[in-house]
LOTIFI-850406 format. One record per residue (C-alpha): residue number from 1; residue in one letter; x, y, z. Coordinates in pm, whole numbers, plus 50000, padded with zeros to 5 digits. Layout:
BEGIN
PATOR     n   res      px      py      pz
PATOR   NUM     a       X       Y       Z
...
***
This chain:
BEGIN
PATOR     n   res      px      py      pz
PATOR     1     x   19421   90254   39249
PATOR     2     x   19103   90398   39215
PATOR     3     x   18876   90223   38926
PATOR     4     x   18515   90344   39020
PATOR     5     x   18480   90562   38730
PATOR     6     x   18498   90292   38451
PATOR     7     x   18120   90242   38568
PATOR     8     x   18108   90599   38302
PATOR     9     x   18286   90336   38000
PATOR    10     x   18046   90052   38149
PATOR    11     x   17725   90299   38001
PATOR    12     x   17901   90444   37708
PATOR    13     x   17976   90009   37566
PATOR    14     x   17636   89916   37647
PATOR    15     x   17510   90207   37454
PATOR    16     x   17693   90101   37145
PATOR    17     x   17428   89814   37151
PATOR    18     x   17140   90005   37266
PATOR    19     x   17146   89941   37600
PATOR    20     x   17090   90224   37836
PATOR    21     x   17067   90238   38223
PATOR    22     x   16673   90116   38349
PATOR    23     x   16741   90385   38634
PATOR    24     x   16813   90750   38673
PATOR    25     x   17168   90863   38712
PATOR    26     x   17163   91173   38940
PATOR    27     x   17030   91144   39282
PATOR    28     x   16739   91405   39213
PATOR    29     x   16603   91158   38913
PATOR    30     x   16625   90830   39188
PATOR    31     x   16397   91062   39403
PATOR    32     x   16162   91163   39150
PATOR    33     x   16161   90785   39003
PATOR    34     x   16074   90658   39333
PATOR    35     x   15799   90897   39406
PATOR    36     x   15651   90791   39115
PATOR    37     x   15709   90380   39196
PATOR    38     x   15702   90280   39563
PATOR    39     x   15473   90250   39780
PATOR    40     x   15353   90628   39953
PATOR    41     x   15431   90550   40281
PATOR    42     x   15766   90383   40232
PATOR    43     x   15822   90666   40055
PATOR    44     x   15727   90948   40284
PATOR    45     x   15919   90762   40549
PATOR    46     x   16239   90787   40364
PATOR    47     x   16205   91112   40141
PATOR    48     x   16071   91296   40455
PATOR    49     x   16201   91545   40690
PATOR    50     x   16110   91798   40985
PATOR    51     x   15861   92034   40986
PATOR    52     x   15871   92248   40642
PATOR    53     x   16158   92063   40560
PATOR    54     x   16405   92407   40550
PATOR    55     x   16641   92187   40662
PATOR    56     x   16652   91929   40466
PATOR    57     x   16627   92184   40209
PATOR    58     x   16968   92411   40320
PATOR    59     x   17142   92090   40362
PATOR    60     x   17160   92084   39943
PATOR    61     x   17190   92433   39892
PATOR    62     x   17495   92489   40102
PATOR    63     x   17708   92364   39845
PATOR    64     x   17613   92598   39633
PATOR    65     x   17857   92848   39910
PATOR    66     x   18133   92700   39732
PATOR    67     x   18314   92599   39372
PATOR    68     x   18599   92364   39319
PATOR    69     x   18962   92542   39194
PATOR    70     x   19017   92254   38972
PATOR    71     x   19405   92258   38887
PATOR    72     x   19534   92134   38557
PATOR    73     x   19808   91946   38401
PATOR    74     x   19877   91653   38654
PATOR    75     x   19790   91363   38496
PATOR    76     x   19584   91300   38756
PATOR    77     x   19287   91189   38531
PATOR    78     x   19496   90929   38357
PATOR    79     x   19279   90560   38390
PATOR    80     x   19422   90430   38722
PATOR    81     x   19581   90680   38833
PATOR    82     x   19382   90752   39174
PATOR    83     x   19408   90604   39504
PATOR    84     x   19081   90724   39673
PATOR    85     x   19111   90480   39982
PATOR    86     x   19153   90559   40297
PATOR    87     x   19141   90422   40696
PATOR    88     x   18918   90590   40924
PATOR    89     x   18886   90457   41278
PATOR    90     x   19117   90129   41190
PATOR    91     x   18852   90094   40894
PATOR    92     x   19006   90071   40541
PATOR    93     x   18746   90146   40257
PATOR    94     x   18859   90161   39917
PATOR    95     x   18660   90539   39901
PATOR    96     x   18570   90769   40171
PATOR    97     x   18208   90679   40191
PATOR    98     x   17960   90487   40373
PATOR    99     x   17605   90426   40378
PATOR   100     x   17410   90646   40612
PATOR   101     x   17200   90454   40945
PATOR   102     x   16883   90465   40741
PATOR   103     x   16606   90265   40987
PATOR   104     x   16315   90039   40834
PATOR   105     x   16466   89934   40521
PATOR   106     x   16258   89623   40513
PATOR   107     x   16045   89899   40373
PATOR   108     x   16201   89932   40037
PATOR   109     x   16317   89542   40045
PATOR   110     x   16218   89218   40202
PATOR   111     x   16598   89200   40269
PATOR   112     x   16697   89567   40292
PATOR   113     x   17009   89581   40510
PATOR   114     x   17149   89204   40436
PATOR   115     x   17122   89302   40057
PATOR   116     x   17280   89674   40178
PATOR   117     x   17550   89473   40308
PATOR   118     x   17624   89279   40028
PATOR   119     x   17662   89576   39798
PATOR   120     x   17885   89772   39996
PATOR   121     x   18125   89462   40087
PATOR   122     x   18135   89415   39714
PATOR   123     x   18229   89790   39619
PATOR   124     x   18461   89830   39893
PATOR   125     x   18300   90105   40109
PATOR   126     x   18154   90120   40427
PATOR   127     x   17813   90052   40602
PATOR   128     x   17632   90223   40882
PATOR   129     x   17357   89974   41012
PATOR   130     x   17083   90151   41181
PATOR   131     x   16955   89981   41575
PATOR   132     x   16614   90033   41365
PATOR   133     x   16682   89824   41133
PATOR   134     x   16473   89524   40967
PATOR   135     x   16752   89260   40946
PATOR   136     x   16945   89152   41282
PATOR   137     x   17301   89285   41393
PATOR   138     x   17413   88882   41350
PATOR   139     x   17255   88825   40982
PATOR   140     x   17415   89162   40882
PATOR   141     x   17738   89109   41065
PATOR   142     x   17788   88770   40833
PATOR   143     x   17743   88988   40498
PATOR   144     x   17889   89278   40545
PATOR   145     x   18226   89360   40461
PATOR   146     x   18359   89709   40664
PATOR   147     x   18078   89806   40897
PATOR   148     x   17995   90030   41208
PATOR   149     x   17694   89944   41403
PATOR   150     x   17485   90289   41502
PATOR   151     x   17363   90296   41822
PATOR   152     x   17009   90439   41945
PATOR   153     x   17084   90456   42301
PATOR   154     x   16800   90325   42432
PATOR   155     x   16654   90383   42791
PATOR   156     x   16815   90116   42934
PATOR   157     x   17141   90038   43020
PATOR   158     x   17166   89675   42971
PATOR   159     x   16987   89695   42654
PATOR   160     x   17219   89934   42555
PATOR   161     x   17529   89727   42633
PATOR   162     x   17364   89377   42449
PATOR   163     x   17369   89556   42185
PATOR   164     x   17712   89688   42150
PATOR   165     x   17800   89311   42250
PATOR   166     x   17612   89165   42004
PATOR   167     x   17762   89443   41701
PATOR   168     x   18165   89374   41878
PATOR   169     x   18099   89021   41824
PATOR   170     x   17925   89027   41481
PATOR   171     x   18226   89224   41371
PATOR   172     x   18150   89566   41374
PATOR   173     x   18448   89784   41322
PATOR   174     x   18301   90077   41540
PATOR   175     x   18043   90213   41685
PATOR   176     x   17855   90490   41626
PATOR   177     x   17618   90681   41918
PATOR   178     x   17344   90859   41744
PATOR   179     x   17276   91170   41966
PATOR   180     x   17019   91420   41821
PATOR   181     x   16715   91177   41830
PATOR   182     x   16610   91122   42190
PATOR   183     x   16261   91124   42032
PATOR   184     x   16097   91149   41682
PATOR   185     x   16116   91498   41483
PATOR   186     x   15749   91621   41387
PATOR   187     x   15762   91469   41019
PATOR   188     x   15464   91593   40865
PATOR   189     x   15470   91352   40578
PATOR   190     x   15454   91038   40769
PATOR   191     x   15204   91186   41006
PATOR   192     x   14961   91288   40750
PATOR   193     x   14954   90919   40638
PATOR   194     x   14911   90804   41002
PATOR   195     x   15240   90589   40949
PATOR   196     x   15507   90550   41169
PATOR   197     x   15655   90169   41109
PATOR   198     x   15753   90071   41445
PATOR   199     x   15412   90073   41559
PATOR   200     x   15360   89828   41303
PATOR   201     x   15647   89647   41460
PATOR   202     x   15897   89690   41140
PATOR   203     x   16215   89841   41230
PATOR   204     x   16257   89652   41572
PATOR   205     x   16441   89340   41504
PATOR   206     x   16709   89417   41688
PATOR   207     x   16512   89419   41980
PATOR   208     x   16273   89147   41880
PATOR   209     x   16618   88908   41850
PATOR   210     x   16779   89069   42201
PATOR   211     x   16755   88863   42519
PATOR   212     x   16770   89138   42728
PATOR   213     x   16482   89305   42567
PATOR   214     x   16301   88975   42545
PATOR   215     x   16346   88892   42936
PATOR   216     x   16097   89167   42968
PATOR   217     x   15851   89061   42748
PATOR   218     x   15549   88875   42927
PATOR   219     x   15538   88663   42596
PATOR   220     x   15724   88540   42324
PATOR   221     x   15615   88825   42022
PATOR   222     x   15590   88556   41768
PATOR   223     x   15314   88359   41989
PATOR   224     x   15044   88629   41893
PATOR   225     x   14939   88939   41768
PATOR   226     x   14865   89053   42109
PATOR   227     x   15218   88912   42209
PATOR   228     x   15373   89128   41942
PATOR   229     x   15171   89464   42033
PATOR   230     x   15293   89398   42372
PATOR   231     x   15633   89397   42261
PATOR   232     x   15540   89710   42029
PATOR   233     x   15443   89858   42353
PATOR   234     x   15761   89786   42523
PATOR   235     x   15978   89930   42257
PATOR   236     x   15777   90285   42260
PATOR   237     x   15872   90287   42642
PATOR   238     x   16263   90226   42585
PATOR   239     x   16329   90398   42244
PATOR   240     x   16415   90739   42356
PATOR   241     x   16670   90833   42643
PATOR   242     x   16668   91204   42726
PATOR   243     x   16928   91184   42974
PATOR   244     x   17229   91048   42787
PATOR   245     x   17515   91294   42888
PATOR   246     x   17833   91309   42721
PATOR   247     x   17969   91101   43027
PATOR   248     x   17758   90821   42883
PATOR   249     x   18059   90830   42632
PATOR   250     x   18318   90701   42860
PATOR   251     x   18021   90431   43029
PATOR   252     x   18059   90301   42674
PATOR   253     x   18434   90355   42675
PATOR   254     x   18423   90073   42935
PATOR   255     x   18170   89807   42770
PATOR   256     x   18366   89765   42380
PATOR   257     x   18768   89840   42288
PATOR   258     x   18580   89949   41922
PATOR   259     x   18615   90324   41794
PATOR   260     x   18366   90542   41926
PATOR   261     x   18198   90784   41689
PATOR   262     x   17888   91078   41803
PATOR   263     x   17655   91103   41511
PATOR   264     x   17448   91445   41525
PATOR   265     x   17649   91705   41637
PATOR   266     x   17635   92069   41479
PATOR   267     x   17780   92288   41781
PATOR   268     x   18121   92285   41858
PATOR   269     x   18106   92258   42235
PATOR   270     x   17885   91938   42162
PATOR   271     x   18175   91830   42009
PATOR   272     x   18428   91930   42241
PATOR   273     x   18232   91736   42498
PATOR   274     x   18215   91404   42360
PATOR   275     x   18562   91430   42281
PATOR   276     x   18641   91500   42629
PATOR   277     x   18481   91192   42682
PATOR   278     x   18672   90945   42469
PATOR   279     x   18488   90990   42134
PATOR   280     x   18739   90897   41869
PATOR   281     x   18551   91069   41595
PATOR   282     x   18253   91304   41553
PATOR   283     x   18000   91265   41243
PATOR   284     x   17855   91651   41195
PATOR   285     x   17481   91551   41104
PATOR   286     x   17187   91708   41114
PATOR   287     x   16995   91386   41089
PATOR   288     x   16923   91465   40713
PATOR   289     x   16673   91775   40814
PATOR   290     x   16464   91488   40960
PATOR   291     x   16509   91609   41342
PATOR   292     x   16488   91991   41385
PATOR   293     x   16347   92209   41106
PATOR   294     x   16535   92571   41085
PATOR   295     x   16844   92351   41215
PATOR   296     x   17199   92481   41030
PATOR   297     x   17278   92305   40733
PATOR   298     x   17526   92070   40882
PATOR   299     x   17783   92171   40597
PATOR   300     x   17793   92522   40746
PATOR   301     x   17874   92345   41060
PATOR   302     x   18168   92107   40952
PATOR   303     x   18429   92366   40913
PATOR   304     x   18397   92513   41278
PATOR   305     x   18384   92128   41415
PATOR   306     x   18666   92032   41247
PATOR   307     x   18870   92358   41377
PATOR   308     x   18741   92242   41733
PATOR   309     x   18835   91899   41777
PATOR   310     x   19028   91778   41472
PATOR   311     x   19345   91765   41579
PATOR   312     x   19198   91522   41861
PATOR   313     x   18954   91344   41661
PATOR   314     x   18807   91195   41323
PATOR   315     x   18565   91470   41145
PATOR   316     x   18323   91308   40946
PATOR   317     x   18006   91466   40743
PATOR   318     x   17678   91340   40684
PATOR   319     x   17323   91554   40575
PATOR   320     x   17322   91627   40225
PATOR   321     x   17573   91440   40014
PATOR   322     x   17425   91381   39637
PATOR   323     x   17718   91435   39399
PATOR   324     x   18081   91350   39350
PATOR   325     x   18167   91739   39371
PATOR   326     x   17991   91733   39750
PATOR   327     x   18188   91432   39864
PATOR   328     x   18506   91680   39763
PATOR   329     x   18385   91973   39892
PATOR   330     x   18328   91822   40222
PATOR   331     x   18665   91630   40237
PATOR   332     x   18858   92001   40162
PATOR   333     x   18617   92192   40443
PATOR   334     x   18828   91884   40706
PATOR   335     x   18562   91569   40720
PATOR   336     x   18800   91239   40621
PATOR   337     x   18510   91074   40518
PATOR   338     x   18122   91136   40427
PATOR   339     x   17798   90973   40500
PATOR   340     x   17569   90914   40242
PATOR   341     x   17170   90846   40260
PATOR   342     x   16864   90860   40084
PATOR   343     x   16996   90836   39675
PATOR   344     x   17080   90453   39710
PATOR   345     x   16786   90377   39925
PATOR   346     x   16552   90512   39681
PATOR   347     x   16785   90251   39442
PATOR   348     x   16702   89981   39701
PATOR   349     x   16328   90022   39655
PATOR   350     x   16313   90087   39296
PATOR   351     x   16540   89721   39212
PATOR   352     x   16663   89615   39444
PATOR   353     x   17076   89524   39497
PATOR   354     x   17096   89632   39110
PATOR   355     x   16948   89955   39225
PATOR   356     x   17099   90022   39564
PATOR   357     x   17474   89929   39364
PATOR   358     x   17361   90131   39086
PATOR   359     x   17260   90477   39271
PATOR   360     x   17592   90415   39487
PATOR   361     x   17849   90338   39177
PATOR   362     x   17729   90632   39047
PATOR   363     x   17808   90868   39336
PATOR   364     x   18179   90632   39348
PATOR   365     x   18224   90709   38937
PATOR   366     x   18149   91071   38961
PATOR   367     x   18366   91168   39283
PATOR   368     x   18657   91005   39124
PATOR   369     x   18648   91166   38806
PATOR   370     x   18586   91462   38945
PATOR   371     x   18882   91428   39174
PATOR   372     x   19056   91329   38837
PATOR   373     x   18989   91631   38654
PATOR   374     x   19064   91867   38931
PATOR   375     x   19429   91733   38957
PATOR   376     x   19364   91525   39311
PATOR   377     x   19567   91218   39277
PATOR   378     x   19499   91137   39594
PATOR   379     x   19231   91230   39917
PATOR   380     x   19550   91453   40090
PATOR   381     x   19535   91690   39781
PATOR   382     x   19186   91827   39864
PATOR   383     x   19212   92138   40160
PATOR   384     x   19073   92461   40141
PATOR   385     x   19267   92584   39858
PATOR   386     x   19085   92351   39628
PATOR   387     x   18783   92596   39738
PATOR   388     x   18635   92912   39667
PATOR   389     x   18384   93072   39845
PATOR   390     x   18060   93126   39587
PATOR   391     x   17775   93354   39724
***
């Protein structure tokens, strides 16, 4: 049963001796906190989004379309009382959340993903390690407790397959093809600081530590600079693959037995397709706003997804999660589970584990007492009639 929310008698204690919490509790005061704190670029990088960031922007507002029906009565917010676990994809996570892909996060921490890890295996939910990560599939793979590698199909096929190898036998529980980012969105903030990480060579250590990519290396990148800029090089020329089809679905079908999830799909015949081609699950993303600017929010596209393909598939939601009541609004609109991003990596940079298992115990504490007060004893009592539409 559901205990998340006694993080909310954790605070209340420590304020009977005067302690209070070093770091924001809503997602909008992590953002503002770590504008203020971390370094500009790292910040830009993960704060940042496409174009004039409308996107980004409608991804929060379209919550506002619709209120919870709370119902009363049910005991349901008796301590205890919840079960908020679920399995998704053969997964079981003690809440229907994971962490979001988020690339780079040696940014925010020396040891961004193995500390991401960590956190989640200790709280019970899932983890979503980006290909652009900072810490290896292997050293994350030994931390992590449910996890789903994401896959950024790169423009080779062997490549691709080493590392859907190397996630299978690190013990990934899925995987997870990342389709709407064949190239970088125009990202304004990063490009008026001239910063884009990978050039730097942070954010490629899954390729640094593959031996396929290595083989085509002239040099080993650790012999040089100009060994390392030479692998820098090679990475820019395999990163994006503009002609992955949804028939590269069932090539992948063939290389791991794991679940198959398509990460950045808004229109339903996307959908349809990958199905079609042995996807076991869909994540409706809009990449966070980060991709296409004047993009749909991606909640407006969940409920037309799910009516398209889940009976056949796994719905999940991702783009714009920041409170307990969005986690429930989602699950009643048909996703079984959400993605959530940038709140907890903002907690990353600002204190590290404390702050990434702070900003993510809060989202845990408010979705279940929220699904406590609204009479949900359980994830199969939220559907559409917990909803009404608010315009």
């Amino acid at each position: 049963m559901s205990s998340f929310v006694d993080f909310q008698n954790e605070i209340y204690l420590s304020g009977l001796a005067g302690i209070v919490p070093s770091l924001p509790m809503t997602a909008a005061g992590l953002e503002e906190r770590a504008r203020e704190v971390l370094d500009p670029a790292a910040f830009a990088y993960v704060a940042g989004s496409a174009s004039a960031e409308r996107t980004a922007h409608a991804n929060l507002t379209a919550f506002d379309k619709y209120r919870l029906l709370p119902r009363m009565l049910r005991g349901s917010s008796a301590p205890g009382a919840r079960d908020l676990s679920i399995e998704i994809l053969g997964t079981r996570l003690a809440a229907p959340i994971l962490t979001a892909p988020i690339g780079v996060l040696g940014l925010l921490h020396e040891h961004g993903e193995a500390v991401i890890a960590e956190v989640t295996r200790e709280l019970g939910i899932g983890m979503v390690l980006s290909t652009a990560a900072s810490t290896t599939i292997e050293e994350v793979g030994a931390r992590a407790g449910a996890w789903w590698h994401q896959l950024y199909w790169p423009n080779d096929k062997e490549l691709a397959r080493s590392f859907v190898e190397r996630a299978e036998k690190s013990g990934a529980s899925a995987i997870v093809v990342t389709v709407d980012t064949p190239a970088m969105g125009w990202r304004p903030r990063d490009l008026a600081l001239g910063h884009l990480p990978f050039l730097q060579g942070k954010g490629i250590a899954n390729y640094l530590s593959d031996p396929v990519f290595r083989a085509k290396l002239a040099a080993d990148p650790e012999e040089s600079p100009e060994a390392m800029q030479a692998a820098v090089l090679t990475w820019i020329g395999l990163f994006g693959n503009h002609g992955l089809r949804p028939a590269d679905i069932a090539r992948l079908r063939d290389w791991t037995e794991l679940p198959i999830a398509v990460k950045g799909v808004l229109h339903p015949d996307d959908a349809r397709q990958v199905v079609d081609a042995g996807a076991d699950a869909v994540i409706v993303s809009n990449h966070g706003g980060r991709q296409v600017d004047g993009a749909v929010a991606a909640l407006d596209a969940l409920p037309t997804i799910v009516a398209t393909v889940g009976d056949r598939a796994e719905v999940l939601f991702d783009s714009g999660i920041r409170a307990g009541s969005d986690v429930m609004i989602a699950l009643a609109l048909g996703a079984k589970a959400v993605l959530y991003g940038r709140p907890w990596a903002y907690g990353l940079g600002l204190a590290g584990a404390d702050g990434a298992r702070h900003a993510l115990r809060a989202l845990l504490a408010d979705f279940d007492a929220a699904m406590g007060l609204s009479g949900c004893m359980a994830l199969h009592d939220l559907s559409r009639t917990m909803l009404s539409s608010h315009r």
